[in-house]
N, CA, C and O atoms as a Tripos MOL2 file, in Angstrom:
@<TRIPOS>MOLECULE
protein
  196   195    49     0     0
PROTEIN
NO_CHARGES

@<TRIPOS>ATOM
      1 N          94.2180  100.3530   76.7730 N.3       1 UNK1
      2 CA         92.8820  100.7170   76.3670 C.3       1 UNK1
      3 C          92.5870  102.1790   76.6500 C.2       1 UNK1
      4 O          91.4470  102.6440   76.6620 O.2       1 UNK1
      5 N          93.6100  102.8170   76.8600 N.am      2 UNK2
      6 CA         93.4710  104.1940   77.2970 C.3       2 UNK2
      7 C          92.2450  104.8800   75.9450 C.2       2 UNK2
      8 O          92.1650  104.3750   74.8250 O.2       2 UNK2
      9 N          91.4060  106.0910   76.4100 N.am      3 UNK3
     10 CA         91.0170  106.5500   75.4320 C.3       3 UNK3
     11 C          90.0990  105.8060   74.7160 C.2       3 UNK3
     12 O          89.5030  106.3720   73.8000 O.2       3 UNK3
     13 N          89.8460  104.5160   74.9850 N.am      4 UNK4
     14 CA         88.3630  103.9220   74.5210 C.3       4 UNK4
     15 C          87.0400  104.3830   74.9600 C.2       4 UNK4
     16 O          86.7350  105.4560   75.4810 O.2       4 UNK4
     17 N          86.6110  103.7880   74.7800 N.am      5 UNK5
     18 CA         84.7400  103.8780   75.2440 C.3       5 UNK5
     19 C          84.9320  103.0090   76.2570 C.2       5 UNK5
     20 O          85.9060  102.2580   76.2660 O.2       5 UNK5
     21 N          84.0020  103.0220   77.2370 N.am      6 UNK6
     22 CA         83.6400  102.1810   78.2540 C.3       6 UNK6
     23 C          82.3990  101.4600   77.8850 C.2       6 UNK6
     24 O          81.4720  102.1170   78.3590 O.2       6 UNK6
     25 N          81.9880  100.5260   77.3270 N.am      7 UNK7
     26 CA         80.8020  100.1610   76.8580 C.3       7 UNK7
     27 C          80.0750   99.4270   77.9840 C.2       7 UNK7
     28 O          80.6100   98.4060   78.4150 O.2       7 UNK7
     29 N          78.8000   99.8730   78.5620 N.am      8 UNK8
     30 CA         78.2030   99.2760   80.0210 C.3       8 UNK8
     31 C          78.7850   99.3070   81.3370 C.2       8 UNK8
     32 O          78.7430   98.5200   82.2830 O.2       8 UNK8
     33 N          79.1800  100.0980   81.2050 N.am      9 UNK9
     34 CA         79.7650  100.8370   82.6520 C.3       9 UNK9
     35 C          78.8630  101.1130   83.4510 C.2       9 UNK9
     36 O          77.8420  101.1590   82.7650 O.2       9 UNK9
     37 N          78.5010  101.4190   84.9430 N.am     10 UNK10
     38 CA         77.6040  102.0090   85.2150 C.3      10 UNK10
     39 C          78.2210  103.6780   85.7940 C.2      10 UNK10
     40 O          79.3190  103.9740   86.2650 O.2      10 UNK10
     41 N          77.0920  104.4730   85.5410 N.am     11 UNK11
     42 CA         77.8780  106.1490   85.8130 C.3      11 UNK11
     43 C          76.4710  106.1650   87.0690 C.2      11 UNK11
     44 O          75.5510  105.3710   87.2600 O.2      11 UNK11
     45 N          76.8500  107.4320   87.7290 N.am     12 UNK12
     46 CA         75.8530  107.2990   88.9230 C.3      12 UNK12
     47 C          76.4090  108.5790   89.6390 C.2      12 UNK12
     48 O          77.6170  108.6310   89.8690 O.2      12 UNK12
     49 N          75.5930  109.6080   89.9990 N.am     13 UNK13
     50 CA         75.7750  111.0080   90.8960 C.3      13 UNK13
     51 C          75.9660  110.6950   92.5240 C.2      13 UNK13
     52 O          75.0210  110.2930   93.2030 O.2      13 UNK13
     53 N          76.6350  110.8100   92.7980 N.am     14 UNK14
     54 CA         77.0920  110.0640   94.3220 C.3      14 UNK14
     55 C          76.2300  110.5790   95.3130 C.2      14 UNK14
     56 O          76.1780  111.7990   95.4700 O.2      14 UNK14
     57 N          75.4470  109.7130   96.1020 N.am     15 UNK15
     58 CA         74.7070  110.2470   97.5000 C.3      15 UNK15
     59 C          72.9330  110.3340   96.7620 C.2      15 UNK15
     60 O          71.8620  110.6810   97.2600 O.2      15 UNK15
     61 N          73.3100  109.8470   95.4160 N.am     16 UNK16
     62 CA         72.0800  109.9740   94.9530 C.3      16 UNK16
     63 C          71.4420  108.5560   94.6190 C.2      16 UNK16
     64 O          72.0130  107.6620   95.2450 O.2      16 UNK16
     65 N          70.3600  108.0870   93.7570 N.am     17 UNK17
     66 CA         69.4460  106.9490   93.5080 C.3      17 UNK17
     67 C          70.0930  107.5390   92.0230 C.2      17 UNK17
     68 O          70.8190  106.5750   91.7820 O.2      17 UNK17
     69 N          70.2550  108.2320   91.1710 N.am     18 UNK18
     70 CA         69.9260  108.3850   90.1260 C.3      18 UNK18
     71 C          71.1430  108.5690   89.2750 C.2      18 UNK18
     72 O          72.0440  109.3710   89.5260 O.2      18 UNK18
     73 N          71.0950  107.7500   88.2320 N.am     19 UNK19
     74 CA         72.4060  107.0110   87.5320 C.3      19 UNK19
     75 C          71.9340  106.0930   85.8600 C.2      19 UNK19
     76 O          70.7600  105.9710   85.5130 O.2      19 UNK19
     77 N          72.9790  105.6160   85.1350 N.am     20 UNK20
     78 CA         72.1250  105.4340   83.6910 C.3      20 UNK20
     79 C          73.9470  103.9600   83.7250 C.2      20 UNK20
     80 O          74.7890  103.6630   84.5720 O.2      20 UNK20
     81 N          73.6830  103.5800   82.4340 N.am     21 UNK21
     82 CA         74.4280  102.7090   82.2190 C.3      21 UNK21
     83 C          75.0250  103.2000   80.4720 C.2      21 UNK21
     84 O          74.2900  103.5090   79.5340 O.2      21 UNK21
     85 N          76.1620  103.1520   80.4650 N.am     22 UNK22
     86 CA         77.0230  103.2620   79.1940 C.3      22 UNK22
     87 C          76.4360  102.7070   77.9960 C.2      22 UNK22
     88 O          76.0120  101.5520   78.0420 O.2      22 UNK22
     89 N          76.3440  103.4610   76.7990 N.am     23 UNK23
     90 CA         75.9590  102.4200   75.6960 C.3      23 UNK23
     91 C          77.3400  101.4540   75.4560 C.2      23 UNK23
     92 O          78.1770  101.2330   76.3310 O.2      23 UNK23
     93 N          77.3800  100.9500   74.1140 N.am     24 UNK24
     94 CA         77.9950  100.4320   73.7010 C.3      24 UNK24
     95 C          79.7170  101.2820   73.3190 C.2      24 UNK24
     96 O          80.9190  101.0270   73.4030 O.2      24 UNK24
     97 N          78.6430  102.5700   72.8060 N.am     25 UNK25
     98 CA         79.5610  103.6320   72.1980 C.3      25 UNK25
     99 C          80.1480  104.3470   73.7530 C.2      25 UNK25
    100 O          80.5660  105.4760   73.4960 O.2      25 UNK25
    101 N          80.2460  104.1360   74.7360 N.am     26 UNK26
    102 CA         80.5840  104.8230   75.8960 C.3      26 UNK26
    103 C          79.3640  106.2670   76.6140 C.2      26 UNK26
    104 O          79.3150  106.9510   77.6360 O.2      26 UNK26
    105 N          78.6860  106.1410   75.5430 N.am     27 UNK27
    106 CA         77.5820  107.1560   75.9710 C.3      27 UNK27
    107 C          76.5250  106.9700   77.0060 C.2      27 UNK27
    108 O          75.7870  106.0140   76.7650 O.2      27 UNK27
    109 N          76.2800  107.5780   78.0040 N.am     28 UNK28
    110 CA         75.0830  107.7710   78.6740 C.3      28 UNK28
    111 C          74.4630  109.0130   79.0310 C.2      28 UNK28
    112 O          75.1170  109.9270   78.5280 O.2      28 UNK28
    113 N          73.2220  109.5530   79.8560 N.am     29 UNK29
    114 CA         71.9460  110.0340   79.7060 C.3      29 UNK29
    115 C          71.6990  109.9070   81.0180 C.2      29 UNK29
    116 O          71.3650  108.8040   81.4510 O.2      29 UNK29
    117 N          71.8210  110.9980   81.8570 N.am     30 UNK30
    118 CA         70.8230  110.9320   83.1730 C.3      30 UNK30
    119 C          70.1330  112.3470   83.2460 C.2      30 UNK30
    120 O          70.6260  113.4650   83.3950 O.2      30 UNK30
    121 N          68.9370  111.9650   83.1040 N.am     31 UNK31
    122 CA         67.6040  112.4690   82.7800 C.3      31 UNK31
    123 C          67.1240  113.6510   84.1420 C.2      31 UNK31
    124 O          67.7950  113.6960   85.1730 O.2      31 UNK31
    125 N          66.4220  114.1600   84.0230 N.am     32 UNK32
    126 CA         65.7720  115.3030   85.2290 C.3      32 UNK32
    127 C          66.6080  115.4140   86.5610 C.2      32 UNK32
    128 O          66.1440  115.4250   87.7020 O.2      32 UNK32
    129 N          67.8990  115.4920   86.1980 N.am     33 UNK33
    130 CA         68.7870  116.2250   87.3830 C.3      33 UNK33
    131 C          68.4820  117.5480   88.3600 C.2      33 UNK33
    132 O          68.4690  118.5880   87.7020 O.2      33 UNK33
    133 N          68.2460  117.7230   89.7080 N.am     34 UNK34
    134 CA         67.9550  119.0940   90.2340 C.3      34 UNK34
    135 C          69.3840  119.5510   89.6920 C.2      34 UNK34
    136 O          70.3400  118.8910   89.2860 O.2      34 UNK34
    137 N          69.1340  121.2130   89.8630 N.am     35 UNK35
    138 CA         70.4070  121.7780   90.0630 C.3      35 UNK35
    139 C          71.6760  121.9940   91.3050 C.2      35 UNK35
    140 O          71.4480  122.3010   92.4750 O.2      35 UNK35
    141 N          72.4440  121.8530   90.9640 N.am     36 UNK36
    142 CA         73.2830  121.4350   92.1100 C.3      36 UNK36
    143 C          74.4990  120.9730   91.7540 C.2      36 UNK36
    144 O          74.6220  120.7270   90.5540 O.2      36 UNK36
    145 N          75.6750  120.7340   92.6290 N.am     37 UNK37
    146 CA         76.6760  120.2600   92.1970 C.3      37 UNK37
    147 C          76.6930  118.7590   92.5460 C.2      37 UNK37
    148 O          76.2420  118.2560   93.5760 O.2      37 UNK37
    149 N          77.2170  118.2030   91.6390 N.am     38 UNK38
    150 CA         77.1480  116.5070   92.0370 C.3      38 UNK38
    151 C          78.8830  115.6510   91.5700 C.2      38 UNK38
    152 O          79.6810  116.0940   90.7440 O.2      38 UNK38
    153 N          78.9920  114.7780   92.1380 N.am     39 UNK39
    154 CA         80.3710  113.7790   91.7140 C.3      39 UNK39
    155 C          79.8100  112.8960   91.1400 C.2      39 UNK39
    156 O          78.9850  112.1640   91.6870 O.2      39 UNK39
    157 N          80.2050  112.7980   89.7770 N.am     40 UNK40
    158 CA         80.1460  111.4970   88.7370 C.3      40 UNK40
    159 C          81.0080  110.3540   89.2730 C.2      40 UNK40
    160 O          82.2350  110.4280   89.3390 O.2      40 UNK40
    161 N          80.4560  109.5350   89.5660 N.am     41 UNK41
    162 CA         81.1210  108.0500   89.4520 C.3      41 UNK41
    163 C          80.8180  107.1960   88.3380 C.2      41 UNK41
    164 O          79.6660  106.9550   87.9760 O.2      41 UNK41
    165 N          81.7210  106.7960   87.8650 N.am     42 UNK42
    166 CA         81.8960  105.6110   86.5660 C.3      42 UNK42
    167 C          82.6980  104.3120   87.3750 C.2      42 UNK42
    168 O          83.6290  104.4050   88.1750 O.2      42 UNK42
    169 N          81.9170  102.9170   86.8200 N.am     43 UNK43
    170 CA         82.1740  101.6460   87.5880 C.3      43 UNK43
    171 C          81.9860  100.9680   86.6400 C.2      43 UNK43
    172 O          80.9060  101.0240   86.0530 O.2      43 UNK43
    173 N          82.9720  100.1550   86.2410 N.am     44 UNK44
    174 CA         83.0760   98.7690   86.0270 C.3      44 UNK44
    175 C          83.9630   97.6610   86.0240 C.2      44 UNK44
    176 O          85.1920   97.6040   85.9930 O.2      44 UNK44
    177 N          82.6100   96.3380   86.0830 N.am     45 UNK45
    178 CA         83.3600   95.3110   86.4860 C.3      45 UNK45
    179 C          84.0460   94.3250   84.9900 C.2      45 UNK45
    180 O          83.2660   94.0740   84.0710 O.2      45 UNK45
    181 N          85.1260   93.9750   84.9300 N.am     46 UNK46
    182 CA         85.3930   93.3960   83.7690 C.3      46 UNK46
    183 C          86.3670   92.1010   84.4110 C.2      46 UNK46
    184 O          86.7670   92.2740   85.5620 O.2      46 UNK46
    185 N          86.6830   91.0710   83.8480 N.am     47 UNK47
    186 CA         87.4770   89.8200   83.6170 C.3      47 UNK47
    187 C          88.6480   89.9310   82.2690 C.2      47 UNK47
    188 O          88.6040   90.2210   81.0740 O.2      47 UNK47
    189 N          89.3280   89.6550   82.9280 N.am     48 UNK48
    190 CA         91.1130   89.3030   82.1740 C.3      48 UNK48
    191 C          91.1310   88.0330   81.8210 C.2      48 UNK48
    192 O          90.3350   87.2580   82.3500 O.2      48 UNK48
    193 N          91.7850   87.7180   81.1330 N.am     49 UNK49
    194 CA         92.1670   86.0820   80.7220 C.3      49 UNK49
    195 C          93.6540   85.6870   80.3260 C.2      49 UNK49
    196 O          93.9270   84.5230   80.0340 O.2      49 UNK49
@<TRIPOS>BOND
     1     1     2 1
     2     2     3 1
     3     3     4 2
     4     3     5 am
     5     5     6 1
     6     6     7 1
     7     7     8 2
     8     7     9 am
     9     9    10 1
    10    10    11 1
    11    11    12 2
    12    11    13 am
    13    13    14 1
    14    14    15 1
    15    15    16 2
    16    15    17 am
    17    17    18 1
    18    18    19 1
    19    19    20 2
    20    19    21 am
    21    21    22 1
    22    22    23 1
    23    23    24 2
    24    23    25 am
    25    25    26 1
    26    26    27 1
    27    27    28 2
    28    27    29 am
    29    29    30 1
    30    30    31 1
    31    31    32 2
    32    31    33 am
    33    33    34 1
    34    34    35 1
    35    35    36 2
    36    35    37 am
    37    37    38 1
    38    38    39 1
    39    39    40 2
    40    39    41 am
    41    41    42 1
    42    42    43 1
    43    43    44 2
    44    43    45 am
    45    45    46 1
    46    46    47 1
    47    47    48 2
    48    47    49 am
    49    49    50 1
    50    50    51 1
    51    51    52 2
    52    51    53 am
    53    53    54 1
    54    54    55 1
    55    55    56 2
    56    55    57 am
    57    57    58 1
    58    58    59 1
    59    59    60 2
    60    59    61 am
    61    61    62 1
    62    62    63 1
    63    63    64 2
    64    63    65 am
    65    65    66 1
    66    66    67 1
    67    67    68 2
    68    67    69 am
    69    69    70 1
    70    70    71 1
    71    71    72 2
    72    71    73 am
    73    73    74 1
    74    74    75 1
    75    75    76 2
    76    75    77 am
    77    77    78 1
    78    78    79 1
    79    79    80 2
    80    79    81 am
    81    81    82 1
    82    82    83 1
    83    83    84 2
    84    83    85 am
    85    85    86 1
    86    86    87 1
    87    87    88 2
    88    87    89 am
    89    89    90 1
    90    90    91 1
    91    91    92 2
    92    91    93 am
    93    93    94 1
    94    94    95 1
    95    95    96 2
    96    95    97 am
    97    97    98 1
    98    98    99 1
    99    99   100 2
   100    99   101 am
   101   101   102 1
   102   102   103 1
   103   103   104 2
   104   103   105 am
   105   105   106 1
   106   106   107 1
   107   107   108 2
   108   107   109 am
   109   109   110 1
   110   110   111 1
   111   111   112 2
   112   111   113 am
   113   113   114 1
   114   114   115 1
   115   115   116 2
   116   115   117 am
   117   117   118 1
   118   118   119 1
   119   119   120 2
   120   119   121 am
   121   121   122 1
   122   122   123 1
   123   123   124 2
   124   123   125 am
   125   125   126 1
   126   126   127 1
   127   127   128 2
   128   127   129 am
   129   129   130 1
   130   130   131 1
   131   131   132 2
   132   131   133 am
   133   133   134 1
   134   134   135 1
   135   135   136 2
   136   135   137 am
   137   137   138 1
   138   138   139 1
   139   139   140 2
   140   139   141 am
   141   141   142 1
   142   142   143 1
   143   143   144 2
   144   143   145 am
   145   145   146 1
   146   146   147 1
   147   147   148 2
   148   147   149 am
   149   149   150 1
   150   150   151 1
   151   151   152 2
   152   151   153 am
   153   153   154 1
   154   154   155 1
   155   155   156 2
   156   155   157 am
   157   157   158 1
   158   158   159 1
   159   159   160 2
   160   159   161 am
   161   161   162 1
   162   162   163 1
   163   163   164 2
   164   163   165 am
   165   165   166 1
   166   166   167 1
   167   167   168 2
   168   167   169 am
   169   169   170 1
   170   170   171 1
   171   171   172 2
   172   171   173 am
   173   173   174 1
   174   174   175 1
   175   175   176 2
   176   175   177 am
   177   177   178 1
   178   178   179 1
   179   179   180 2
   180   179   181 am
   181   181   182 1
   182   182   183 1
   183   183   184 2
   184   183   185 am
   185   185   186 1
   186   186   187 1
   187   187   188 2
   188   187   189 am
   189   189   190 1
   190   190   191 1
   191   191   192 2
   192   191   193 am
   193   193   194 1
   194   194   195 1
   195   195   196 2
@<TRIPOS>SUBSTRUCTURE
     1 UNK1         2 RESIDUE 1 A UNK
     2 UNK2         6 RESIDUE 1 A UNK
     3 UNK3        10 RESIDUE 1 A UNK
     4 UNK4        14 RESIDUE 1 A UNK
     5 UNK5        18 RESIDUE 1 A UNK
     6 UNK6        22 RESIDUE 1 A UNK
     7 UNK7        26 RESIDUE 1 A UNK
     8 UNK8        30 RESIDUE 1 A UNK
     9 UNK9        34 RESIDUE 1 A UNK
    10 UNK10       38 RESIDUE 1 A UNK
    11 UNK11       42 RESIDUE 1 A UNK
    12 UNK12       46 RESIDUE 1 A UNK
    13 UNK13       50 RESIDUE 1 A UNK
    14 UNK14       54 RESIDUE 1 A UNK
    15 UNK15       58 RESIDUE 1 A UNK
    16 UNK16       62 RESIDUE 1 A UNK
    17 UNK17       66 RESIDUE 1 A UNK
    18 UNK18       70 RESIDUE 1 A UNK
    19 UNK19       74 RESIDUE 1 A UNK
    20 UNK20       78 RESIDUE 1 A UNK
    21 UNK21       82 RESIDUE 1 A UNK
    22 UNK22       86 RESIDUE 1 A UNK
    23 UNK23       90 RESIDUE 1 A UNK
    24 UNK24       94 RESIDUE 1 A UNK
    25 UNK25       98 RESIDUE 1 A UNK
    26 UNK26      102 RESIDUE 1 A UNK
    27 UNK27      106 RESIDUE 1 A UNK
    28 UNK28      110 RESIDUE 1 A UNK
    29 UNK29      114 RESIDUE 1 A UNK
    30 UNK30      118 RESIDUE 1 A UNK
    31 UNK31      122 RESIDUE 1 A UNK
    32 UNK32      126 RESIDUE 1 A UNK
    33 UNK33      130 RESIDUE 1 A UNK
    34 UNK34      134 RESIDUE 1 A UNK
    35 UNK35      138 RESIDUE 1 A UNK
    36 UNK36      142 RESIDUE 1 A UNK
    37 UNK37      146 RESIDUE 1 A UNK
    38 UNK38      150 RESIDUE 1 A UNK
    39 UNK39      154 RESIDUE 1 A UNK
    40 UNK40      158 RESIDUE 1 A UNK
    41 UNK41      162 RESIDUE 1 A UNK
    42 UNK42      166 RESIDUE 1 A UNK
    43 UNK43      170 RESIDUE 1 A UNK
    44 UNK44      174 RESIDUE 1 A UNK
    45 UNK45      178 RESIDUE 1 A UNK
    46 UNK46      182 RESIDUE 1 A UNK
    47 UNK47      186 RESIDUE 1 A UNK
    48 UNK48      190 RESIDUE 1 A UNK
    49 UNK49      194 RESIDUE 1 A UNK
């Protein structure tokens, strides 16, 4: 699956409250960031069968 979208992932600035969730298309949006440097984390949970 290399190179897909992540669809509903959650992304989230580390040490922070403030974070958005993946669309469908792998896209997300986190809104009124201070300036500063921050670490993106991307998480998700998925099931195999």
């Amino acid at each position: 699956m290399a190179g897909k979208p992540l669809a509903f992932a959650s992304v989230f600035l580390n040490q922070t409250t403030m974070g958005a969730r993946t669309t469908e298309s792998g896209n997300f949006e986190i809104a009124n960031i201070p300036p500063g440097r921050y670490e993106v984390i991307a998480s998700y949970l998925g099931m195999s069968r």
